[in-house]
C-alpha positions as CSV (number, residue, x, y, z in Angstrom):
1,X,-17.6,7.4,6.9
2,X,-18.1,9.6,9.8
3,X,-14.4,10.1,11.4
4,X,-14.0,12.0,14.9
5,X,-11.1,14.2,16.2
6,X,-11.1,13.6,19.6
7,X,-11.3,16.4,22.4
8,X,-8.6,18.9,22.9
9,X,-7.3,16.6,25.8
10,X,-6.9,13.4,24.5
11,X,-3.9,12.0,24.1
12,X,-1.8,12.3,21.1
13,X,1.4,10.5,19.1
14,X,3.8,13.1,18.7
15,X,6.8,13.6,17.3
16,X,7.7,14.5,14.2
17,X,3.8,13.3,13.1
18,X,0.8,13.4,15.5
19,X,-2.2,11.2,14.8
20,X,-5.3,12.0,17.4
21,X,-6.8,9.0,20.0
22,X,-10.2,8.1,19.8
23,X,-12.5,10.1,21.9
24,X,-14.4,8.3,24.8
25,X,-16.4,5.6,23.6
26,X,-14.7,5.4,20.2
27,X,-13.1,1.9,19.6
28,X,-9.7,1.6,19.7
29,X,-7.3,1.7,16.4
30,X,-6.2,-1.1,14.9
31,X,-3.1,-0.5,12.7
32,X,-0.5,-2.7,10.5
33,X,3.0,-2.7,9.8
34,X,3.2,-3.9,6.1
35,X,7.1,-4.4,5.0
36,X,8.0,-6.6,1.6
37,X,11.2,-8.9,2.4
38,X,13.1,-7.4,-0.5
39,X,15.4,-6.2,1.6
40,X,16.7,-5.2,5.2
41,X,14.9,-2.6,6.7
42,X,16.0,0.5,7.6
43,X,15.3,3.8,9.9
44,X,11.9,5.0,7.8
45,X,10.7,1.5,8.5
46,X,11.5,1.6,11.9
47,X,9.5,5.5,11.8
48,X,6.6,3.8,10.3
49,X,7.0,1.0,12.2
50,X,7.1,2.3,16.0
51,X,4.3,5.1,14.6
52,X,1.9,2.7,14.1
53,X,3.0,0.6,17.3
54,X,2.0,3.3,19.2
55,X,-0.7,4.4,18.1
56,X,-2.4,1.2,18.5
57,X,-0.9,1.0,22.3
58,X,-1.9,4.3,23.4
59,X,-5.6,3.7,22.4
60,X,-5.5,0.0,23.5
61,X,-5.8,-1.3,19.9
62,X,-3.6,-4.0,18.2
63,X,-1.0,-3.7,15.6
64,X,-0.4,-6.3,13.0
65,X,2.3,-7.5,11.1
66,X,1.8,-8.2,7.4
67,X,4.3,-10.0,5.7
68,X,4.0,-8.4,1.6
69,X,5.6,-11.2,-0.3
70,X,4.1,-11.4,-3.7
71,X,6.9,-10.6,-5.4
72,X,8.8,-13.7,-5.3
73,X,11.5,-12.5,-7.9
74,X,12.5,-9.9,-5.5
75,X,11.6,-11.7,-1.5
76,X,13.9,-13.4,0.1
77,X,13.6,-15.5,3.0
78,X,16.6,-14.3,4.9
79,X,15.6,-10.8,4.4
80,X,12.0,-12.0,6.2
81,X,13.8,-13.4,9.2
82,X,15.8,-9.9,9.6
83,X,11.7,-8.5,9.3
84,X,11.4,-10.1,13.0
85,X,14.5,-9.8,14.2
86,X,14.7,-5.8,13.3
87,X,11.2,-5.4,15.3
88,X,11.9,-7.7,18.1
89,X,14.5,-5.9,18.7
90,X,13.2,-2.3,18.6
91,X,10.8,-3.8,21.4
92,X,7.7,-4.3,19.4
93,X,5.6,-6.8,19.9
94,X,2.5,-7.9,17.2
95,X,-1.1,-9.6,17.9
96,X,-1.4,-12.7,15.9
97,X,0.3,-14.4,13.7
98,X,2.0,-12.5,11.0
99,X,-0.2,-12.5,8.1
100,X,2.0,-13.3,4.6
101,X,0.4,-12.4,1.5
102,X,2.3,-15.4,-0.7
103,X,-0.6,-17.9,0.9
104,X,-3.6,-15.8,0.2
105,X,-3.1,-16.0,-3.5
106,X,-6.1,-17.9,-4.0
107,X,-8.3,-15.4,-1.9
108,X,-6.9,-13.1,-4.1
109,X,-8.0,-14.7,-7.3
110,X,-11.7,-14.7,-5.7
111,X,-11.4,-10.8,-5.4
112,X,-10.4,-10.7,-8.8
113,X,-13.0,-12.5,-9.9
114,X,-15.9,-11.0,-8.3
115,X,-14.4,-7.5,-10.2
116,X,-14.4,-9.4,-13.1
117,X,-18.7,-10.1,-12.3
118,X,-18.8,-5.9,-12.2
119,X,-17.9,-5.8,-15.8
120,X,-14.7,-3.2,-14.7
121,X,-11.6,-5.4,-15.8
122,X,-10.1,-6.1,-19.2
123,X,-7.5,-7.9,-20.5
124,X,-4.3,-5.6,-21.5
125,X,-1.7,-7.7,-23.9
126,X,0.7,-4.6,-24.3
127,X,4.2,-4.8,-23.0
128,X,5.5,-1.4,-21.8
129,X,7.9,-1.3,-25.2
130,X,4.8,-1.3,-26.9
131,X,2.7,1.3,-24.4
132,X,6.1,3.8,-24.7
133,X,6.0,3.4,-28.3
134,X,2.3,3.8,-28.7
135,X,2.2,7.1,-26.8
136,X,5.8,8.4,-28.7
137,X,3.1,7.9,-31.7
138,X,0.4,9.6,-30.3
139,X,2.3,12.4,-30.1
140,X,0.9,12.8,-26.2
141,X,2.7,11.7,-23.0
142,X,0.0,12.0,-20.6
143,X,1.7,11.6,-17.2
144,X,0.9,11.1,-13.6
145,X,1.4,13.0,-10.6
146,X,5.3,11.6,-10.0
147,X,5.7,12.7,-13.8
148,X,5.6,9.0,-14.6
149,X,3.9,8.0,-17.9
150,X,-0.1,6.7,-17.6
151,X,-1.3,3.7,-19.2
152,X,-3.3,5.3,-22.7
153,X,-5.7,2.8,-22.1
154,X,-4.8,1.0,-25.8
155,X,-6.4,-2.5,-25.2
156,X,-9.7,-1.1,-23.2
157,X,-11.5,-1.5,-26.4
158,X,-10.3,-4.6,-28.0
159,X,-13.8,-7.0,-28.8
160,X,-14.5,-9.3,-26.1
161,X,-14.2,-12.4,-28.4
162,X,-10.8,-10.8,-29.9
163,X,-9.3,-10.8,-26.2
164,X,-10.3,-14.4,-25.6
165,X,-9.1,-15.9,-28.7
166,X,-5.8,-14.2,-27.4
167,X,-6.3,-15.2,-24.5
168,X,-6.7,-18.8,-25.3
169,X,-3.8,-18.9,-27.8
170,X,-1.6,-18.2,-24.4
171,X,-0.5,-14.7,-25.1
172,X,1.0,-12.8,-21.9
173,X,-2.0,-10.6,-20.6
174,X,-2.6,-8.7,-17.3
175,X,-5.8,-7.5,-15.9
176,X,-6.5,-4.0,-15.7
177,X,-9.2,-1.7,-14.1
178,X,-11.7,0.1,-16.2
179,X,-11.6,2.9,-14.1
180,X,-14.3,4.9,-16.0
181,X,-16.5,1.5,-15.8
182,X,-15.5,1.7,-12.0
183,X,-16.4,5.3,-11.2
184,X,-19.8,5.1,-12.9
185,X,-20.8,2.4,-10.5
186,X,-19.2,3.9,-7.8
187,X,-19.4,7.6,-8.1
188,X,-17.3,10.6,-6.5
189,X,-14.9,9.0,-3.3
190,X,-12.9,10.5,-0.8
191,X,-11.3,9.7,1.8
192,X,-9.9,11.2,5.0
193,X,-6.1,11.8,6.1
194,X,-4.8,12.5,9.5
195,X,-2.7,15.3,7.6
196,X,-4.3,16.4,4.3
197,X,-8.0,16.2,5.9
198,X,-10.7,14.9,3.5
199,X,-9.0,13.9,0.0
200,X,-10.8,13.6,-3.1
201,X,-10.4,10.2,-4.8
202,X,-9.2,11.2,-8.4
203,X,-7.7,7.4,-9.7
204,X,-7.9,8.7,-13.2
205,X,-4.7,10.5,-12.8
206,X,-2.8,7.1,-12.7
207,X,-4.4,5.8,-15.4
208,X,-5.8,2.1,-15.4
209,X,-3.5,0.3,-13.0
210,X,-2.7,-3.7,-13.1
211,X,-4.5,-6.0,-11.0
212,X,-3.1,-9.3,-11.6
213,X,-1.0,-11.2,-14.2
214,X,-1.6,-14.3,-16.2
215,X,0.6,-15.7,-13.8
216,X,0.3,-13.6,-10.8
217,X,-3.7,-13.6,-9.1
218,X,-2.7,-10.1,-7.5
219,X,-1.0,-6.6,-7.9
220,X,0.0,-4.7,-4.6
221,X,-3.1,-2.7,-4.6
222,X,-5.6,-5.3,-4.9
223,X,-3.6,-7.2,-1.9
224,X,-3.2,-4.5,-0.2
225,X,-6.9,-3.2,0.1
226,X,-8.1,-6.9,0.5
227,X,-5.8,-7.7,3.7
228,X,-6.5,-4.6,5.1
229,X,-10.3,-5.1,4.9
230,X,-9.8,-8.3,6.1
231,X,-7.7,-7.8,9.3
232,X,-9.9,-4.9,10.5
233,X,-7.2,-2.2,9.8
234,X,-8.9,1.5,11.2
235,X,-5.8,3.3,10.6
236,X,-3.2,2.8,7.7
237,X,-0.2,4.7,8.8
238,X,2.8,4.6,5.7
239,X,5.1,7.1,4.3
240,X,3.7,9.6,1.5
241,X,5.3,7.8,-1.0
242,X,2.3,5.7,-1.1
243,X,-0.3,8.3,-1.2
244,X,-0.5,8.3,-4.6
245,X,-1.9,4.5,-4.6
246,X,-4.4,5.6,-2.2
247,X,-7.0,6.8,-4.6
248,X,-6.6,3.8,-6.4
249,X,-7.2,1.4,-2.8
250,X,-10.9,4.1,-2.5
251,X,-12.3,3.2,-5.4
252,X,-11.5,-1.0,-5.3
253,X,-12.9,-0.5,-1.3
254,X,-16.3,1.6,-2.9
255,X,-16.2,-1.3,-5.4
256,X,-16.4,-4.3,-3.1
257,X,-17.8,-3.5,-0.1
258,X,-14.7,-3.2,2.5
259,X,-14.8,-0.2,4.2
260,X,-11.9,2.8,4.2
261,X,-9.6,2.9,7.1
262,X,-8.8,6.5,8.2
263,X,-5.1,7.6,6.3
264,X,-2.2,8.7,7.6
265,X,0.8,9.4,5.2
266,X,4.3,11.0,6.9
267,X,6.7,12.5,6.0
268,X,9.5,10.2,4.7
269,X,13.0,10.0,6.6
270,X,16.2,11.2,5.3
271,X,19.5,11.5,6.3
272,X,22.1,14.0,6.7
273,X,22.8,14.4,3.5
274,X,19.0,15.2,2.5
275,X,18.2,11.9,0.8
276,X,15.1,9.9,1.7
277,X,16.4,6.2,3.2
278,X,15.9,3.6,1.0
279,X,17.4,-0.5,0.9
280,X,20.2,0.0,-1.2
281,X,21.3,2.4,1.7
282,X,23.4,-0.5,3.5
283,X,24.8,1.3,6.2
284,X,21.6,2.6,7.6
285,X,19.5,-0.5,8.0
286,X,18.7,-1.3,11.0
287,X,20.9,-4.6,10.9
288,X,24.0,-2.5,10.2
289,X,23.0,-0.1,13.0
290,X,23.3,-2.5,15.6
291,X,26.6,-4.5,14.2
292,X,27.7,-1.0,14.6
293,X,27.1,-0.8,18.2
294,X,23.6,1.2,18.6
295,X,21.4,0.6,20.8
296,X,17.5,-0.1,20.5
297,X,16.8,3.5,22.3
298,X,19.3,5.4,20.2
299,X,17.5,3.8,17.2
300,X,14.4,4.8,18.5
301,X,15.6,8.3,19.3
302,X,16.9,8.4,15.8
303,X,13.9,7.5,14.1
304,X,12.4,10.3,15.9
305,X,10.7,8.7,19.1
């Protein structure tokens, strides 16, 4: 991937974060706003939001909405509806229909399958009782980069005809990556941020992540790298909170074929008391905001634009 700066003159997002145009003769970016309905948003969507909205607009791109609704314990319709409302408001505007992941789950499946072809997925029957207790045994906690606790990789070499008669007797499984399998076919992957510059693709530090359920044809990052391959995404502007999945999304883009948008994590918003927004923080969505009275510009100067 060959990715371009742009002259000293072109013009640039700024702000809090600046991302760089395309130099002449460079297409234009496309970008995509990807919230889950599991809640209202608030103002670090609306940063992430109006980022990416601009971005596209200055360069004479397009910015998409994505709808992320595979986790129908946790979606709620109502809380989709607010999605629209939130962003109409704010005075963006989205080409196309708003793509919703919830009716893609059988293009999913076909992904998962074709991986499946590759040889790099395996069936893991542990439940994370039994992966805590495993690595309490072990007498090793290996951990990831957010100090949470890695996958030991217990059922990666459980006998193919062992993990179908289990399979077939109905037990609870999920699909994981190989991602030893993955890197051998793949080899060393980077990829480049608007902030960090290039970024060495190291998955192994997560350990093998979930793909799919039994019962669910999809995690978040097989979804995620899918929809962005297939809506043309250049740029994927979202917080840093999600940079750790990124070397994850690398190596499932090196594996099928879909090329790697240019990254740009920012810095997350907090409020005045130092904490990062999050959903449970009621009385800073964007819905409570304007019951309260504020405006779409003093939102927008609040978010930092």
């Amino acid at each position: 991937m060959t990715v371009t700066m742009g002259s000293t003159d072109d013009r640039m997002l700024r702000g809090a974060d600046a991302i760089p145009m395309p130099a002449r003769g460079e297409p234009p970016l496309v970008t995509r706003f990807a919230p889950s309905p599991s809640g209202y948003l608030h103002i670090g969507h609306a940063y992430s939001a109006l980022f990416g909205y601009e971005a596209a607009r200055l360069s004479g791109g397009r910015f998409l909405l994505r709808i992320e609704d595979i986790d129908t314990q946790r979606c709620r319709p109502e809380f989709e509806r607010a999605i629209f409302e939130d962003l109409t408001w704010l005075g963006l505007r989205w080409h196309g229909e708003p793509l919703r992941q919830s009716a893609r789950m059988q293009v999913y499946a076909d992904a998962l399958v074709r991986l499946q072809a590759l040889g790099v997925l395996y069936p893991c029957f542990c439940t994370r009782k039994q992966i805590r207790a495993e690595i309490e045994h072990s007498g090793r906690a290996p951990h990831g980069p957010n100090a949470e606790l890695v996958y030991p990789g217990i059922c990666r070499d459980i006998a193919a005809a062992e993990s179908c008669r289990r399979m077939d007797q109905g037990e609870p499984f999920a699909w994981r990556l190989d991602l030893d399998k993955s890197l051998a076919l793949t080899g060393p992957l980077a990829w480049y941020d608007c902030r960090a510059g290039w970024v060495e693709a190291k998955p192994q530090q997560l350990g093998d992540p979930i793909l799919a359920r039994k019962d669910t044809p999809t995690s978040y990052h097989l979804a995620c790298t899918h929809d962005d391959a297939a809506q043309s995404v250049t740029h994927v502007i979202r917080g840093v909170d999600l940079q750790d999945s990124t070397h994850v999304h690398v190596l499932l883009q090196a594996l099928m074929g879909w090329p790697t948008p240019v990254y740009h994590h920012h810095p997350l918003k907090s409020g005045p008391d130092g904490r990062r927004f999050a959903k449970r923080d009621k009385s800073q969505t964007l819905r409570a905001l304007r019951e309260g009275g504020m405006s779409a510009a003093e939102v927008r100067r609040l978010a930092a634009f």
